[in-house]
Each structure stands twice: as C-alpha cells, then as structure tokens.
N, C-alpha and C positions, 0 to 999 in steps of 0.2 A: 357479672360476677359468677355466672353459671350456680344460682340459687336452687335456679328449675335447669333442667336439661330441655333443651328443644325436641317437640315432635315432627315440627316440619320447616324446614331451610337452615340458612345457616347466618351465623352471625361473624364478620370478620374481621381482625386487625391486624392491620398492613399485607392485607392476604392470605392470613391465616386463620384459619377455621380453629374460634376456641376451643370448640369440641375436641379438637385434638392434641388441645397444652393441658399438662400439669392443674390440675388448679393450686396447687400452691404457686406455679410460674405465673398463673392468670392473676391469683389475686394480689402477688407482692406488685405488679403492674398497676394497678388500681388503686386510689384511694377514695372511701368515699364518703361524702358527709351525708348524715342523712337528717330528715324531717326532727325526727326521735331519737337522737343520741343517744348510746348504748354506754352507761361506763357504770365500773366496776366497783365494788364495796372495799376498794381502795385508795390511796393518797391520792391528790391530785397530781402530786406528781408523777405517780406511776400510770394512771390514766393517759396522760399527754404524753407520755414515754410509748405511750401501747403502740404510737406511729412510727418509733425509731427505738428498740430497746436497745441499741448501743451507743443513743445520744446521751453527751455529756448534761449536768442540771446549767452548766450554761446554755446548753442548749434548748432546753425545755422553759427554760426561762424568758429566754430570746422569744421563742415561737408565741408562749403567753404573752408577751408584750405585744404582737405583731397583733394577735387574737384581740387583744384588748383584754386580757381574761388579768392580766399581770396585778393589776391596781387591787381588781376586789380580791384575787387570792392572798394580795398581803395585808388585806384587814383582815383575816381570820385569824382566829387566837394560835393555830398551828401552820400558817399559812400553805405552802405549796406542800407539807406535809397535815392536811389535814385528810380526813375523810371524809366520801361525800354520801355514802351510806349506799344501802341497795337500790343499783339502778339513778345512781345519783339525785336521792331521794333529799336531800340538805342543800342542792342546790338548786336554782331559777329553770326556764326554760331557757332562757337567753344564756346563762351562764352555763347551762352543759351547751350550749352550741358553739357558744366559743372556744369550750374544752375539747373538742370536736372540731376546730377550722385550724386549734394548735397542731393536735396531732395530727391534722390531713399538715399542717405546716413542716414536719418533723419525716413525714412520709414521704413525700416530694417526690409523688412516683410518677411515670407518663400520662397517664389518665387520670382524670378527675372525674366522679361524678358527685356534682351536686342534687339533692333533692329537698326542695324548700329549704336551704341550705342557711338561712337569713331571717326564717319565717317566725321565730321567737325574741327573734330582737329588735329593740325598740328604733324609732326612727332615726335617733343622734344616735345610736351604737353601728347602725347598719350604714349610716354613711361615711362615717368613720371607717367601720371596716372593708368597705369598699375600694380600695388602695391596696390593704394588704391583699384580697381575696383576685384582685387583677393584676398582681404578681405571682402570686400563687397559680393563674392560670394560664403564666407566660410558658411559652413552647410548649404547650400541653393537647391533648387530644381532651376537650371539657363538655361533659355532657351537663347541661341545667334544667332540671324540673321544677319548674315556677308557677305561682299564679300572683305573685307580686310582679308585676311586666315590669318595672324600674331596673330590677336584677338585671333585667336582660336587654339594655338600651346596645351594647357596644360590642355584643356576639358577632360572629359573622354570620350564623344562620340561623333561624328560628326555623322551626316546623310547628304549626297549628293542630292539633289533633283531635276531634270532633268523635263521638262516638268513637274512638280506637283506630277512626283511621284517620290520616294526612290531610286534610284538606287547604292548608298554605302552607306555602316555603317561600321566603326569602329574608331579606334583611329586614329591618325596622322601618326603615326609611322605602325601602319600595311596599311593604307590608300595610305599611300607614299611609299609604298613597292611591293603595288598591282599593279600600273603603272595605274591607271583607268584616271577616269577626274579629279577625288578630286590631284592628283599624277600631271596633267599637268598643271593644273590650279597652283598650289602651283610651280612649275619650273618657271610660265611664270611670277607669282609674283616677286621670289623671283632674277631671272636674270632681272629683272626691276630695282632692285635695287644697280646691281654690275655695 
C-alpha cells in the first residue's frame, strides 16, 4: 500500500513497478483488512460505506449480512445508524472485524490483503464466515498474514518466514509432508484442539 517507500528493489504488479502508480491508483486496487480495524466516530453505517461511498444501504446491508455483522447491528437501539464511538470504541473486537470484512465486501477491489484478518473472532463466527471470506477472495490477487494456520488450509501458496526471511514455500499439503516448521507449527495447532 506504499505506507513506507522502498530503499532498495522493487515491488511489482503485473509488471508494474508500484513506485511508479498514483497512490491513490494503488490504493483503490487494494482492499485491506487488518489485525486492528480502523473505524470512525461514526454510524455503522457510514463505516461499512467507507469501502464503497457510492453503495446503495441495500447494499451495505447485504455486505453486513455476508460479514455476519447484520444480526448484532439490528439489536442496537439505533441499529445500522448507530455510533460506534472513537476508534469503534462501543463495539467488540470481533464486531469491528466484521465491520471491516463488510467494507472490504463493498470494496471488492483486485487485491486483498488480509492481516490476522479472523483473529478476534470467536470459533463459530470464523467458520461461519469462512464462505463469505472465500468468495471474497475469488479471482483476486489475496495476500494472508496469519498465525491461526486453519485461515490458511486452501491458499495455493504459503511462504514460512523465520526471522524475516523465506524459509518454506509450498502448498499445505506438500508443507506438511516436508516435516519443516510450517509441519510443526500446524501439529501444535492442531493437537490444541483435540
């Protein structure tokens, strides 16, 4: 999202050197949910709107539902017209990330990037929203930053990253077959759960 500017090499999409687009071209290309959802000391509606400001409230509505956000916004005494205070301070963690997987819903740009994009929601919410969030990352170019390994059973590539740098690539399936870290780390997850 060109946060930092690069000191050294380049970063490219589809052969193009972002250093050289717009950022405002780079970032309408981009949606991205992150760890700590960012929203605003306004309606919930206008929050989920921040991914599409020329989406209809049918369509904000639709995307909450998709989010799973739909249910608890209309037990609020002002529902999709409530506030959620500074920094969405009146809502959960789970519930700003769902407010957050709407508007990436509403955004529906080429690239996706997730970072712990799942990581505040409880176990029956995240499998649930698992459906919507792998259509949302159909034909897309989807980066995922995880340490919940489940997020990432169905990716086509994982990269391991050790100290900063790469030390495995592949699928899940060849990954967990190698016996490396990506292989122990996924054992330790998943006997956590038996």
């Amino acid at each position: 999202m060109r946060l930092y500017e690069l000191n050294t090499g380049q970063i490219l999409l589809d052969n193009q050197d972002i250093s050289q687009v717009s950022l405002n071209s780079l970032r309408n290309s981009i949606t991205f949910i992150p760890q700590e959802p960012i929203l605003f000391h306004r309606s919930l509606v206008e929050n989920i709107r921040y991914g599409s400001e020329s989406a209809s409230n049918e369509m904000v509505i639709e995307a909450a539902k998709k989010a799973y956000a739909h249910e608890f916004i209309s037990e609020l005494e002002f529902g999709y017209d409530s506030l959620v205070g500074e920094h969405g301070i009146k809502l959960s963690g789970g519930q700003k990330q769902r407010i957050a997987i709407a508007r990436a819903i509403l955004k529906n740009s080429p690239i996706l990037l997730m970072d712990e994009a799942t990581s505040s929601l409880d176990s029956v919410t995240e499998k649930c929203i698992k459906q919507t969030l792998s259509e949302l990352m159909s034909n897309k170019t989807t980066l995922i930053i995880a340490h919940r390994l489940s997020t990432l059973l169905n990716v086509d590539r994982l990269l391991v990253f050790d100290s900063g740098k790469i030390i495995e690539d592949g699928s899940h399936l060849e990954l967990t077959e190698k016996g490396g870290l990506y292989c122990k780390l996924w054992n330790t997850q998943v006997n956590c759960y038996i």
